[in-house]
PDB file of N, CA, C and O in Angstrom:
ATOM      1  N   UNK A   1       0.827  -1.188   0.000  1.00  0.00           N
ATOM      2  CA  UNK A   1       0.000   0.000   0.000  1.00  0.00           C
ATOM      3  C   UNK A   1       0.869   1.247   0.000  1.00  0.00           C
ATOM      4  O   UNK A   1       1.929   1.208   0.625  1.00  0.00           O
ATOM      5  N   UNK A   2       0.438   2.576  -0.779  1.00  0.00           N
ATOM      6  CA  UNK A   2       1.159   3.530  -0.614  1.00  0.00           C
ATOM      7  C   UNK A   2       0.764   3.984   0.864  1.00  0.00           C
ATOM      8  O   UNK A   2      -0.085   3.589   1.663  1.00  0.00           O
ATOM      9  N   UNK A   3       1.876   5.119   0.892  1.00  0.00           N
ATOM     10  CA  UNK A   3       1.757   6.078   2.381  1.00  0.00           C
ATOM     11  C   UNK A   3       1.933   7.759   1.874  1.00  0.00           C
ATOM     12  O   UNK A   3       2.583   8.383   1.035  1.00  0.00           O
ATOM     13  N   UNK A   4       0.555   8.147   3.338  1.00  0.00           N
ATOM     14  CA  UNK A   4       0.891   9.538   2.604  1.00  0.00           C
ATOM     15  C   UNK A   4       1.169   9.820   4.053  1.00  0.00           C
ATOM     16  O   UNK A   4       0.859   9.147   5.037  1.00  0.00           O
ATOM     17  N   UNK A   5       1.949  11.187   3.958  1.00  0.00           N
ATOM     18  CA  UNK A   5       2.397  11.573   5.083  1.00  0.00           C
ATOM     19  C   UNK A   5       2.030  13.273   5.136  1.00  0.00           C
ATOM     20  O   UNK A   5       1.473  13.890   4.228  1.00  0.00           O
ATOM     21  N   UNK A   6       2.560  13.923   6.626  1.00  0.00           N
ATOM     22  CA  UNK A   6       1.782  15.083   6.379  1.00  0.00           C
ATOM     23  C   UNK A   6       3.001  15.959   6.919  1.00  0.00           C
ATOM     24  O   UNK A   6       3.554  15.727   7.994  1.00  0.00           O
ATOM     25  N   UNK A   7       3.303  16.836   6.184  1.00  0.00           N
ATOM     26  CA  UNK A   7       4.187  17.953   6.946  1.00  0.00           C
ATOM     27  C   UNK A   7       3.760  18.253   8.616  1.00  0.00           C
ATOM     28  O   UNK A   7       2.626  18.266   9.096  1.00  0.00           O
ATOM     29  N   UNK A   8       5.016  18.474   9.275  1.00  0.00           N
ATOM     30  CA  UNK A   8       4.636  19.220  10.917  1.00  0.00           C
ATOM     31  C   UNK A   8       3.730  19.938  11.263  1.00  0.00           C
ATOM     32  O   UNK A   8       2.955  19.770  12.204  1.00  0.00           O
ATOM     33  N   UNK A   9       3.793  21.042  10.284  1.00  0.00           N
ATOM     34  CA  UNK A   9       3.040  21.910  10.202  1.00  0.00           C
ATOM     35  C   UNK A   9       1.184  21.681  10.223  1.00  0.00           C
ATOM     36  O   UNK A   9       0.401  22.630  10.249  1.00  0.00           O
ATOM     37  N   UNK A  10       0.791  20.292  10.206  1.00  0.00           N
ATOM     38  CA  UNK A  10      -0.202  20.017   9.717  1.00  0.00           C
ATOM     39  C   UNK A  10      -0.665  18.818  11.068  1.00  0.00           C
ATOM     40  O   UNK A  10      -1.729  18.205  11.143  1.00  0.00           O
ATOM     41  N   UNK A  11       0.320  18.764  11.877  1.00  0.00           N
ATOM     42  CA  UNK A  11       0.921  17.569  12.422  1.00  0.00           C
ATOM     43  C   UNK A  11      -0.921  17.835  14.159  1.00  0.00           C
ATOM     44  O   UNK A  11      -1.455  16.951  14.827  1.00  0.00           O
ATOM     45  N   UNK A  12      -1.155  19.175  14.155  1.00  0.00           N
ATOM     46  CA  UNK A  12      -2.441  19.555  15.556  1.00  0.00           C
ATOM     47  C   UNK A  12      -3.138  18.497  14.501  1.00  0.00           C
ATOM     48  O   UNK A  12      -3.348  17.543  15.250  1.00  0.00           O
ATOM     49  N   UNK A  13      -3.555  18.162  13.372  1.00  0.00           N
ATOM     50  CA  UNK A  13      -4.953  17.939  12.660  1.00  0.00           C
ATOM     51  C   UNK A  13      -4.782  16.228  11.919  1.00  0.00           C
ATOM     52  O   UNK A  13      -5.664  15.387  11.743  1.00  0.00           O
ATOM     53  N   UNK A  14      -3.222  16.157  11.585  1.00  0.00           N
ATOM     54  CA  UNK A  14      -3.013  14.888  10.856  1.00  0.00           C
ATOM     55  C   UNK A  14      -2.222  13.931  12.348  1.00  0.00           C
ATOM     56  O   UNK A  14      -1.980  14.337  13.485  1.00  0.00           O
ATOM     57  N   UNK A  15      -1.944  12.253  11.570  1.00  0.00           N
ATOM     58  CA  UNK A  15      -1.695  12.058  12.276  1.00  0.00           C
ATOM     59  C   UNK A  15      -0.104  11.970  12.308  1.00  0.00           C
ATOM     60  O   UNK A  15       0.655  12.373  11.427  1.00  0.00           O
ATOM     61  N   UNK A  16       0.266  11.308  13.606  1.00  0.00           N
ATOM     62  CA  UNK A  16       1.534  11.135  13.517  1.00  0.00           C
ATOM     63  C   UNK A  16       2.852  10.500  12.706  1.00  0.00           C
ATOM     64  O   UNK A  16       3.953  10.964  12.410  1.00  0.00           O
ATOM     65  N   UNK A  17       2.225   9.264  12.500  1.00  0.00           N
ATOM     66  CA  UNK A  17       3.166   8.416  11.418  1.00  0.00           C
ATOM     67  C   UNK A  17       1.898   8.776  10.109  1.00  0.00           C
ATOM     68  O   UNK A  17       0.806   9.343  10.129  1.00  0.00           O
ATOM     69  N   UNK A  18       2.836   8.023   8.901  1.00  0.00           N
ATOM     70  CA  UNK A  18       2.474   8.049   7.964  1.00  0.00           C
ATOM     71  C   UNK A  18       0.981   7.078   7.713  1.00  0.00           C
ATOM     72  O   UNK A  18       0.896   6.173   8.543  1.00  0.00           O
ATOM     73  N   UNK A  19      -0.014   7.127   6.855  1.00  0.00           N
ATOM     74  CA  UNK A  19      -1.179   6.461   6.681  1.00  0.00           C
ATOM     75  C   UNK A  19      -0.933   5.793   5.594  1.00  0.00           C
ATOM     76  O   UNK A  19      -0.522   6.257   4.531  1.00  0.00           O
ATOM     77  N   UNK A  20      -1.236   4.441   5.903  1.00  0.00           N
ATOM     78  CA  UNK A  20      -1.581   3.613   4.862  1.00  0.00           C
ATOM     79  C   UNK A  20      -2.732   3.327   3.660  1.00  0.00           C
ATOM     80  O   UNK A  20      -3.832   2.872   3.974  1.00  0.00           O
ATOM     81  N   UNK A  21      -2.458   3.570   2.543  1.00  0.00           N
ATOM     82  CA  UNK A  21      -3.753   3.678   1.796  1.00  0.00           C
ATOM     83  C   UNK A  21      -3.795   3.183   0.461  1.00  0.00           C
ATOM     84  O   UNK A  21      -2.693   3.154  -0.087  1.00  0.00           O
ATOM     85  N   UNK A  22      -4.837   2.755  -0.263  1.00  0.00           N
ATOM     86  CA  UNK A  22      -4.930   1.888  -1.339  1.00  0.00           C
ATOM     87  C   UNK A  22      -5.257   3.412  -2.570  1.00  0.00           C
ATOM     88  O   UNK A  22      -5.766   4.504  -2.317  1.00  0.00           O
ATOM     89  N   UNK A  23      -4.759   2.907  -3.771  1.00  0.00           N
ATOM     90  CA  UNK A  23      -5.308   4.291  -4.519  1.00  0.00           C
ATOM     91  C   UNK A  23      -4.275   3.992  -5.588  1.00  0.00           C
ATOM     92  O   UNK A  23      -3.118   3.741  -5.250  1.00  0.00           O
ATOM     93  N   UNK A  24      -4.662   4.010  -6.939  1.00  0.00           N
ATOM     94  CA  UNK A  24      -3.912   4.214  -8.102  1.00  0.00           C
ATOM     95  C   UNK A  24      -3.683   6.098  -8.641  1.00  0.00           C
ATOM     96  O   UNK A  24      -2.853   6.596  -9.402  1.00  0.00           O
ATOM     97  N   UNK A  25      -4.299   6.440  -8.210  1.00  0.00           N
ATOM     98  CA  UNK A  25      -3.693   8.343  -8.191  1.00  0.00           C
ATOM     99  C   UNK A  25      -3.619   9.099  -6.843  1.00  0.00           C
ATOM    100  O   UNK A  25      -3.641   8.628  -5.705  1.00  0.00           O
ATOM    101  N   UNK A  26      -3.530  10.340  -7.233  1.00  0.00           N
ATOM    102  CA  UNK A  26      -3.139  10.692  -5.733  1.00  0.00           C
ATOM    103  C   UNK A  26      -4.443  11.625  -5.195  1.00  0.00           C
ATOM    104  O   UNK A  26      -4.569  12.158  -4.093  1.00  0.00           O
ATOM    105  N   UNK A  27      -5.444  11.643  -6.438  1.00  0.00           N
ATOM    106  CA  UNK A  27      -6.455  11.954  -5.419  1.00  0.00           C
ATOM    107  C   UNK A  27      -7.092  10.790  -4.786  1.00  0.00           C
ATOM    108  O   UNK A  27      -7.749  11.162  -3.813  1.00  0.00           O
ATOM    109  N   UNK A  28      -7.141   9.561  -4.968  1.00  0.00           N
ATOM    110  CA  UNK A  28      -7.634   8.366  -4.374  1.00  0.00           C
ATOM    111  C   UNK A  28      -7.030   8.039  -3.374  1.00  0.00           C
ATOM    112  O   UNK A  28      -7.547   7.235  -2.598  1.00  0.00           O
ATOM    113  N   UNK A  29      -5.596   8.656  -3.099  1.00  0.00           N
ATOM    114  CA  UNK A  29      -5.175   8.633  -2.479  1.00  0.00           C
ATOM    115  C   UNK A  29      -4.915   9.693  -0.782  1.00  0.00           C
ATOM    116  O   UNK A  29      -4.736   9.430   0.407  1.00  0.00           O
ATOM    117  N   UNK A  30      -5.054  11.054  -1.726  1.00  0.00           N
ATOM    118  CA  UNK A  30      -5.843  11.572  -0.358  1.00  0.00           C
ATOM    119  C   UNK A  30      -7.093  11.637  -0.036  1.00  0.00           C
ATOM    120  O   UNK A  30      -7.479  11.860   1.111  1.00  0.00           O
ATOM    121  N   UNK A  31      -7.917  11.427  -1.130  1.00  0.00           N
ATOM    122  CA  UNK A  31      -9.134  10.828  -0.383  1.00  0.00           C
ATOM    123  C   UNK A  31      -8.959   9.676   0.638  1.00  0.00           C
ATOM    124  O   UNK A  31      -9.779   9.803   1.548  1.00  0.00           O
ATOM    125  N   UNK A  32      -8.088   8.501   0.800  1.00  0.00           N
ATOM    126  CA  UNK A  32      -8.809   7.678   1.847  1.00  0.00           C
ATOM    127  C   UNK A  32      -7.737   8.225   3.321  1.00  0.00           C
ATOM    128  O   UNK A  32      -7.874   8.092   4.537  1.00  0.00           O
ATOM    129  N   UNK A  33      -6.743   8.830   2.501  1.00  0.00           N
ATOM    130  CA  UNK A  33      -5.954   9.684   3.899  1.00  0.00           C
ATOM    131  C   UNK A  33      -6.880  10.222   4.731  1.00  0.00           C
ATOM    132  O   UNK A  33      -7.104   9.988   5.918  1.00  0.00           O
ATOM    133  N   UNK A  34      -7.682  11.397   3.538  1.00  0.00           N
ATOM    134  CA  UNK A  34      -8.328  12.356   4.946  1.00  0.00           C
ATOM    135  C   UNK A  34     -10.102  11.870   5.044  1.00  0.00           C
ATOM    136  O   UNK A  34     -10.994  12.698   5.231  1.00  0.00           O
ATOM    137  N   UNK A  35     -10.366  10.242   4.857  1.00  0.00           N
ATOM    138  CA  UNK A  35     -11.681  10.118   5.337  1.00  0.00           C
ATOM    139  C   UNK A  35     -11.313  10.443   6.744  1.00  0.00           C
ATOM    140  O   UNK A  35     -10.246  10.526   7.353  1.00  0.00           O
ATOM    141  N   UNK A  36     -12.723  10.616   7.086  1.00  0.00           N
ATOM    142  CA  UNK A  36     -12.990  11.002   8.376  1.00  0.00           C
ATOM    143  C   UNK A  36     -11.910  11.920   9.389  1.00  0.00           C
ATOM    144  O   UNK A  36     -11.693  11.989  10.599  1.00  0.00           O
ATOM    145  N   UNK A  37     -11.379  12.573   8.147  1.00  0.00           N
ATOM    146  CA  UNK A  37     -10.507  13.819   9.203  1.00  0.00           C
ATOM    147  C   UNK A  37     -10.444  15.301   8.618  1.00  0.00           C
ATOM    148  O   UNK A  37      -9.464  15.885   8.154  1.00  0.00           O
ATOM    149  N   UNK A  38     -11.895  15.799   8.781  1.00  0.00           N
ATOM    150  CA  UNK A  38     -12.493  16.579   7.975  1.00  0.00           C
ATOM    151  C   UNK A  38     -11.844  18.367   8.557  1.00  0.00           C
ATOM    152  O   UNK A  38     -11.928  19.388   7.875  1.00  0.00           O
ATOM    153  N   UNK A  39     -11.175  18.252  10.102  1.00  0.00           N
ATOM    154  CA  UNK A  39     -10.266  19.406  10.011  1.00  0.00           C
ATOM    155  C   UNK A  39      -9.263  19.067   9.001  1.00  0.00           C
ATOM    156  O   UNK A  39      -9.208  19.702   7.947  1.00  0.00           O
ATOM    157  N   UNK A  40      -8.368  17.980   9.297  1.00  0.00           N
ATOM    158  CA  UNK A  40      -6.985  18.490   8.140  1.00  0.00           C
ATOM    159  C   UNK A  40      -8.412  18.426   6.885  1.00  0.00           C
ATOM    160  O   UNK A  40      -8.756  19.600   6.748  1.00  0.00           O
ATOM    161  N   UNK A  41      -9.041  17.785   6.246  1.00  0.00           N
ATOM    162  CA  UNK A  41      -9.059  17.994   4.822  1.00  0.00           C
ATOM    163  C   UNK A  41      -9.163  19.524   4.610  1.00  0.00           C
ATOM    164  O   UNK A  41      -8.706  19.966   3.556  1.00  0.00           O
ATOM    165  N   UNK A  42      -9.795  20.496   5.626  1.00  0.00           N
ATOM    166  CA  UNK A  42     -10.011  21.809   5.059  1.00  0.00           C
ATOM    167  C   UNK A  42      -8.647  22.591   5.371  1.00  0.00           C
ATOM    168  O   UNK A  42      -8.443  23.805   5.389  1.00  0.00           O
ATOM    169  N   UNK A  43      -7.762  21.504   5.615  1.00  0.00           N
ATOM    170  CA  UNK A  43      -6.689  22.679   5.302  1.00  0.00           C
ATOM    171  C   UNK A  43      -5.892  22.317   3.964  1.00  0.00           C
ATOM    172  O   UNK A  43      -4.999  23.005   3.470  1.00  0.00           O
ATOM    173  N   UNK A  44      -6.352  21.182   3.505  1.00  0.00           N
ATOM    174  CA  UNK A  44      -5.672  20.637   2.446  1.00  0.00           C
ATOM    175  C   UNK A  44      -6.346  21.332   0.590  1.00  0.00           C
ATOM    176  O   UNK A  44      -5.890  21.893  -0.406  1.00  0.00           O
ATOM    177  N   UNK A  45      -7.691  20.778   1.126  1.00  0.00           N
ATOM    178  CA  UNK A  45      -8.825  21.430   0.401  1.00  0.00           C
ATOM    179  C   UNK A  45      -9.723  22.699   0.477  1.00  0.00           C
ATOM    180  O   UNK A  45     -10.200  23.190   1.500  1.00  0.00           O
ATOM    181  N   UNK A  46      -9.853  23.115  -0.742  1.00  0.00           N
ATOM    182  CA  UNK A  46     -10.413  24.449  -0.131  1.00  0.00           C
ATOM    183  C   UNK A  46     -12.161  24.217   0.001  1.00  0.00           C
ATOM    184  O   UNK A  46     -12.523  23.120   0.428  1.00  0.00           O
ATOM    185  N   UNK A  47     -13.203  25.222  -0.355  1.00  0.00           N
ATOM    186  CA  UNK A  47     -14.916  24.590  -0.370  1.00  0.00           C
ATOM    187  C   UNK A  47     -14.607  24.246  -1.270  1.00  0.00           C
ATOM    188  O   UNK A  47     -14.106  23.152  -1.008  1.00  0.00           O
ATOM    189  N   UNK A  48     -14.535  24.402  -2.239  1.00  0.00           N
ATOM    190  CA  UNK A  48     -14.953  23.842  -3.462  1.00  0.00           C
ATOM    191  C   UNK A  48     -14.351  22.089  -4.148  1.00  0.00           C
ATOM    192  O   UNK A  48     -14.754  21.321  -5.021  1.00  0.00           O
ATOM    193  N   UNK A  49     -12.998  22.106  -2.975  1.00  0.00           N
ATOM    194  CA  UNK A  49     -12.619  20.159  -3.185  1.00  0.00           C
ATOM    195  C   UNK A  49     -11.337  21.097  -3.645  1.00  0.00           C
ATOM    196  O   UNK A  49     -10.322  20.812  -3.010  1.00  0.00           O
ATOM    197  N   UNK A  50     -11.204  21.932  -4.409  1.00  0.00           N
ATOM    198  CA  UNK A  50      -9.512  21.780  -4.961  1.00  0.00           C
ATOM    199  C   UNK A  50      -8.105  21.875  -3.829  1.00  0.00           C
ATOM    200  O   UNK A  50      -8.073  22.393  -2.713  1.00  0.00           O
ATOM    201  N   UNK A  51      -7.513  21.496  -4.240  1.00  0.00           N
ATOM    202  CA  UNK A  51      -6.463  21.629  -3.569  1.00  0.00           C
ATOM    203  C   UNK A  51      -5.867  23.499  -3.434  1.00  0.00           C
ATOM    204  O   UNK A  51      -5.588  24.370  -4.258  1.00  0.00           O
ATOM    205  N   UNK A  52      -5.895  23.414  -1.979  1.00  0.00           N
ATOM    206  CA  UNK A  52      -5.256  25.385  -1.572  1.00  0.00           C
ATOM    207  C   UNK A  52      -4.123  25.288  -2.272  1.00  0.00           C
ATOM    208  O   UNK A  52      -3.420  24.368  -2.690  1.00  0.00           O
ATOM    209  N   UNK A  53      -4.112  26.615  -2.305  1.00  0.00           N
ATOM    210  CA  UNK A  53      -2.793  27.119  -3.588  1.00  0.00           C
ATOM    211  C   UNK A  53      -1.480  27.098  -2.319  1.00  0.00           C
ATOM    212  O   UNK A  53      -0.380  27.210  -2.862  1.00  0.00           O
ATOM    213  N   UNK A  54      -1.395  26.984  -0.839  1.00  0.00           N
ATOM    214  CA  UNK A  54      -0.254  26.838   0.000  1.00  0.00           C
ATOM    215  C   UNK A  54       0.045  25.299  -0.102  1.00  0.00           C
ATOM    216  O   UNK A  54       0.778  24.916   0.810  1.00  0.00           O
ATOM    217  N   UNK A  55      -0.349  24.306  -1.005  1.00  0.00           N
ATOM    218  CA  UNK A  55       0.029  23.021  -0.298  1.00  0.00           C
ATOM    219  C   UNK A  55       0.728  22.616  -1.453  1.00  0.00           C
ATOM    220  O   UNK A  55       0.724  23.096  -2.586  1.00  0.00           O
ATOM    221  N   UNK A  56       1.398  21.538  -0.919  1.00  0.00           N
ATOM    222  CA  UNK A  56       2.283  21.274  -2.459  1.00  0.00           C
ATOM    223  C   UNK A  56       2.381  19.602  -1.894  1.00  0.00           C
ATOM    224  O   UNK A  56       2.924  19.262  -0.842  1.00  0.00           O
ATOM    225  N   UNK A  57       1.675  18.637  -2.935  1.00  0.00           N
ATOM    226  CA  UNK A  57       1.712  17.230  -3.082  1.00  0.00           C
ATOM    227  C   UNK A  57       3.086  16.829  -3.693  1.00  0.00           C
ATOM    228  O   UNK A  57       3.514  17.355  -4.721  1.00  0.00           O
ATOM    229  N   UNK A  58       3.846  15.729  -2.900  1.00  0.00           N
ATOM    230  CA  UNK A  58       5.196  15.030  -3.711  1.00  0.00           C
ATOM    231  C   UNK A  58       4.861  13.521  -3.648  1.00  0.00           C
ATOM    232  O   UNK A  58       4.395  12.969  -2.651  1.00  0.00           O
ATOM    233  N   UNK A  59       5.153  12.909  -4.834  1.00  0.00           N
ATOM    234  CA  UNK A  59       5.189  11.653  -5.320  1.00  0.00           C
ATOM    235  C   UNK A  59       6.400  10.871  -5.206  1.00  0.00           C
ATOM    236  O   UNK A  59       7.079  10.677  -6.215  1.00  0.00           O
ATOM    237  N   UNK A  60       6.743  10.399  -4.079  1.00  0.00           N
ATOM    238  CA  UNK A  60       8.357   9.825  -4.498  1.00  0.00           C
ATOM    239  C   UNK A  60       9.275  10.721  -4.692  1.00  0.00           C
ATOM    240  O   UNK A  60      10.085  10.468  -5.584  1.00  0.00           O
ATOM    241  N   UNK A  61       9.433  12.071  -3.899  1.00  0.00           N
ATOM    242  CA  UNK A  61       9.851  12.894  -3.925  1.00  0.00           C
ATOM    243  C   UNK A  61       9.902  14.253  -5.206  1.00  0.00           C
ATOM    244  O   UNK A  61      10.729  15.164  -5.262  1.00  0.00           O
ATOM    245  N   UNK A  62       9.134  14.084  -5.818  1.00  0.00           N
ATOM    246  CA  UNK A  62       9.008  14.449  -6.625  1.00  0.00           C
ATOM    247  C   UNK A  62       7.386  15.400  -6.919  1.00  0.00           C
ATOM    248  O   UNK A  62       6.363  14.723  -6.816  1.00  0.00           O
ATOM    249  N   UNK A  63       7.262  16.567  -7.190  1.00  0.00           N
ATOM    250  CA  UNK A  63       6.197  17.611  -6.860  1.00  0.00           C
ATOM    251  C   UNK A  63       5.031  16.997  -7.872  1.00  0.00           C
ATOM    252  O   UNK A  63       5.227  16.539  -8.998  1.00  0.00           O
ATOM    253  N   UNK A  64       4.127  17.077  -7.369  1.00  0.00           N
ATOM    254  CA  UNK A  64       2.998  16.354  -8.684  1.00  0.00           C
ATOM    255  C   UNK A  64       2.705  17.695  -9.886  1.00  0.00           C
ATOM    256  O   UNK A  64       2.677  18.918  -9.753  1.00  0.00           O
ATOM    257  N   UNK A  65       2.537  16.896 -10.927  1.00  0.00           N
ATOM    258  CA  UNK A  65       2.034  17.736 -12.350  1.00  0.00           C
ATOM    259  C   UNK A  65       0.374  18.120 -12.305  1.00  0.00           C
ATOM    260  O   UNK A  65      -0.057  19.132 -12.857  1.00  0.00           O
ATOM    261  N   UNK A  66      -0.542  17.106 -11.524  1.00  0.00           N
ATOM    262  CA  UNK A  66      -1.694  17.862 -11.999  1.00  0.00           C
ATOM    263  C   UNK A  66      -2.244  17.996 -10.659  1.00  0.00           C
ATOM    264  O   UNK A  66      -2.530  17.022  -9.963  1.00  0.00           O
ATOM    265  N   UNK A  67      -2.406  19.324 -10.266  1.00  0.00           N
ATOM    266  CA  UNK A  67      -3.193  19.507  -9.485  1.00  0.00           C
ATOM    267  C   UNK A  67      -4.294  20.236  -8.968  1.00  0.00           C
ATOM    268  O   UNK A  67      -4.485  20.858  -7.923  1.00  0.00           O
ATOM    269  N   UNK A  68      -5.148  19.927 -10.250  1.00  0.00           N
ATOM    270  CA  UNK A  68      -6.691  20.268 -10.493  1.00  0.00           C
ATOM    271  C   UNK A  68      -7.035  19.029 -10.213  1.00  0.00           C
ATOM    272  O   UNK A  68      -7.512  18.845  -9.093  1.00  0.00           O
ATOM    273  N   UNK A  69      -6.947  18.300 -10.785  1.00  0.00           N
ATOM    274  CA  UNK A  69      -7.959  16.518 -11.157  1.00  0.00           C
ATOM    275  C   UNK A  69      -6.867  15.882  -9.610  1.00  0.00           C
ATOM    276  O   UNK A  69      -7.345  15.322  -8.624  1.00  0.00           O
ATOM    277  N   UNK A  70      -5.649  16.132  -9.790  1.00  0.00           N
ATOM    278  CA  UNK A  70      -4.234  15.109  -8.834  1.00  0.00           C
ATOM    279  C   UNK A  70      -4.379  13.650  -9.308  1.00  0.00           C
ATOM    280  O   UNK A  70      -4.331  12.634  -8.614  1.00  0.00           O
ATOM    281  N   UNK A  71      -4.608  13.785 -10.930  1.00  0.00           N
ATOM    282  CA  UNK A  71      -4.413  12.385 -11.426  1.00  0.00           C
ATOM    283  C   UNK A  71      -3.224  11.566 -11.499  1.00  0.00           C
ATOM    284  O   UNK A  71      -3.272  10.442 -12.000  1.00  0.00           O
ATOM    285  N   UNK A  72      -2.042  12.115 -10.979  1.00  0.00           N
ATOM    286  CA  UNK A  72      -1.166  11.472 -11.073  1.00  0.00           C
ATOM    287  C   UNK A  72      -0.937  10.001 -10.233  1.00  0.00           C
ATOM    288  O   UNK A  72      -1.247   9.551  -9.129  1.00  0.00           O
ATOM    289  N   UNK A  73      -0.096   9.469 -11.615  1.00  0.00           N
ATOM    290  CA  UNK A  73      -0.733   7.883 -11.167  1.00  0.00           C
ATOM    291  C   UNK A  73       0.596   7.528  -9.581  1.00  0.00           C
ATOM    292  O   UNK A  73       1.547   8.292  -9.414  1.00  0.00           O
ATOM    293  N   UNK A  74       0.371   6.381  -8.702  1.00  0.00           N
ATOM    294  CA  UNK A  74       1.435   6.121  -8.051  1.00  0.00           C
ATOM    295  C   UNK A  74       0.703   4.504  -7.988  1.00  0.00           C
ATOM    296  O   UNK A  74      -0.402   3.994  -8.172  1.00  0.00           O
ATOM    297  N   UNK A  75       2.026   4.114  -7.622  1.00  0.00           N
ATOM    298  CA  UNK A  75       2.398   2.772  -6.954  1.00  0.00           C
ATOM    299  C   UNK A  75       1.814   2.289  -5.524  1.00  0.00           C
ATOM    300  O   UNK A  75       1.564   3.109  -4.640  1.00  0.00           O
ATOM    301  N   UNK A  76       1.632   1.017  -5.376  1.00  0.00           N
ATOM    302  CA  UNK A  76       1.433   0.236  -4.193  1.00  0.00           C
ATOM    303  C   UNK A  76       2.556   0.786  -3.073  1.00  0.00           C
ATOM    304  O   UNK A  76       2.394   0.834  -1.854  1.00  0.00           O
ATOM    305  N   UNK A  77       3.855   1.228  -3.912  1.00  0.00           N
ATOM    306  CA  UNK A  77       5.250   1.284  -2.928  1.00  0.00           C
ATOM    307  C   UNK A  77       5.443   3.363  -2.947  1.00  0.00           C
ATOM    308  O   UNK A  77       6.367   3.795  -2.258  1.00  0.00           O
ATOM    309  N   UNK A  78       4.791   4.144  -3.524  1.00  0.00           N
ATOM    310  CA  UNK A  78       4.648   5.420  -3.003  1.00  0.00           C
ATOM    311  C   UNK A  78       4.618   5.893  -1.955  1.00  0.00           C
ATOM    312  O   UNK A  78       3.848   5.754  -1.004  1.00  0.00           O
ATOM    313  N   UNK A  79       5.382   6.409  -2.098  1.00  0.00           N
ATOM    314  CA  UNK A  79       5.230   8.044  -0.941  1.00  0.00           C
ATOM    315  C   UNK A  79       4.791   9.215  -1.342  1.00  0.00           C
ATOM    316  O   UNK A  79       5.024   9.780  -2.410  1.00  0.00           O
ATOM    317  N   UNK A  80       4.037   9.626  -0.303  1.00  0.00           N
ATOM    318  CA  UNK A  80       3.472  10.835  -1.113  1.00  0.00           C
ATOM    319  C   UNK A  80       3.137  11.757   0.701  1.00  0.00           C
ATOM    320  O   UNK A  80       2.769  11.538   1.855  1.00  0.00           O
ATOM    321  N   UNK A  81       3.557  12.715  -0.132  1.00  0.00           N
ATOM    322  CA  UNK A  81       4.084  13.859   1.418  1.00  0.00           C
ATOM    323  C   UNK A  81       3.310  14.912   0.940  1.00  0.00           C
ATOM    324  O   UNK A  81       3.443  15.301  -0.220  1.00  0.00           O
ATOM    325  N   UNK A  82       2.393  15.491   1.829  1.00  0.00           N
ATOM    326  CA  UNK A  82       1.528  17.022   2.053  1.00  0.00           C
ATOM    327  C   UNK A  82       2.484  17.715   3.007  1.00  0.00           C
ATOM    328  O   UNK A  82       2.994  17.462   4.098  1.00  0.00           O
ATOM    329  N   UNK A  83       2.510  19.022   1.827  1.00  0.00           N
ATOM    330  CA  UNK A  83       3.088  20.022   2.514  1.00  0.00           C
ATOM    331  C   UNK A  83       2.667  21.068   2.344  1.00  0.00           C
ATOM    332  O   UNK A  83       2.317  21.412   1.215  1.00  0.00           O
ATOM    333  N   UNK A  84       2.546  22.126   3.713  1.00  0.00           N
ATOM    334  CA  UNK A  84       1.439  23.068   3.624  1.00  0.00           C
ATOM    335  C   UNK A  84       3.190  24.152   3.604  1.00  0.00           C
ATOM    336  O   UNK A  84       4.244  23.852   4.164  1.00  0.00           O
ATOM    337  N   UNK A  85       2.848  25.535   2.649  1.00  0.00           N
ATOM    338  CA  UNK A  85       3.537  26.423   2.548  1.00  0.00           C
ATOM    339  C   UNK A  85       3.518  27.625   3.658  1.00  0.00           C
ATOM    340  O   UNK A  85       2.480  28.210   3.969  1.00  0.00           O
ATOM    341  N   UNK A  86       4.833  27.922   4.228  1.00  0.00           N
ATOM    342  CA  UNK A  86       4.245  28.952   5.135  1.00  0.00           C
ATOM    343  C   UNK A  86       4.821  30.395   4.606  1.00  0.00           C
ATOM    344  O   UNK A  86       5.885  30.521   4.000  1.00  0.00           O
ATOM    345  N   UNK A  87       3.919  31.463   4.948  1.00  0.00           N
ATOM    346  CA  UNK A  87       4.579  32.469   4.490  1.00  0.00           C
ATOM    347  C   UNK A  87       4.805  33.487   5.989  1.00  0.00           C
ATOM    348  O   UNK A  87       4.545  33.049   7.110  1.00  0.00           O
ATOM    349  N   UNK A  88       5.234  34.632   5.778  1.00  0.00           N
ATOM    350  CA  UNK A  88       5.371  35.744   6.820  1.00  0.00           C
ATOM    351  C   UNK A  88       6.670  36.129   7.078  1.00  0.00           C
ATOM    352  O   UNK A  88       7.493  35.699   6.269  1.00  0.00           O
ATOM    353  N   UNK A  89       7.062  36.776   7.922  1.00  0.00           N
ATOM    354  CA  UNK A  89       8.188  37.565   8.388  1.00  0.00           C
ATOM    355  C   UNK A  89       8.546  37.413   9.274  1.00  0.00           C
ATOM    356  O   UNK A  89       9.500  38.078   9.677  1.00  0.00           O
TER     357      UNK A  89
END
């Protein structure tokens, strides 16, 4: 099964270790991350389902290409890391 994991930053709402989850893309994939953890999803997602313009999805280290649909495909053996952007001074 892939694993998604969640930046620190995210760490009051997600959980601690990484989640195990079944999913041939990576929205199937954070879909079964954030069932039933409907604070983090609204920090992940905005109302409308898309992904907030502060978060940035990686595939195997690597930043994903679509992230309107997040069709990008992954593996049984993926990693895939949420990371929320911080800004300020």
């Amino acid at each position: 099964m892939s694993t998604v994991a969640f930046t620190d930053h995210l760490r009051d709402h997600a959980p601690d270790e990484p989640v195990e989850v079944a999913g041939a893309t990576v929205a199937e994939a954070l879909s079964a991350a954030l069932a039933g953890r409907d604070r983090l999803r609204s920090y992940v997602f905005d109302e409308q389902g898309r992904l907030r313009r502060h978060v940035a999805v990686f595939v195997d280290g690597k930043l994903i290409a679509d992230r309107v649909a997040l069709s990008d495909p992954i593996t049984p053996a993926s990693e895939l890391f949420v990371m929320q952007a911080l800004s300020g001074g």
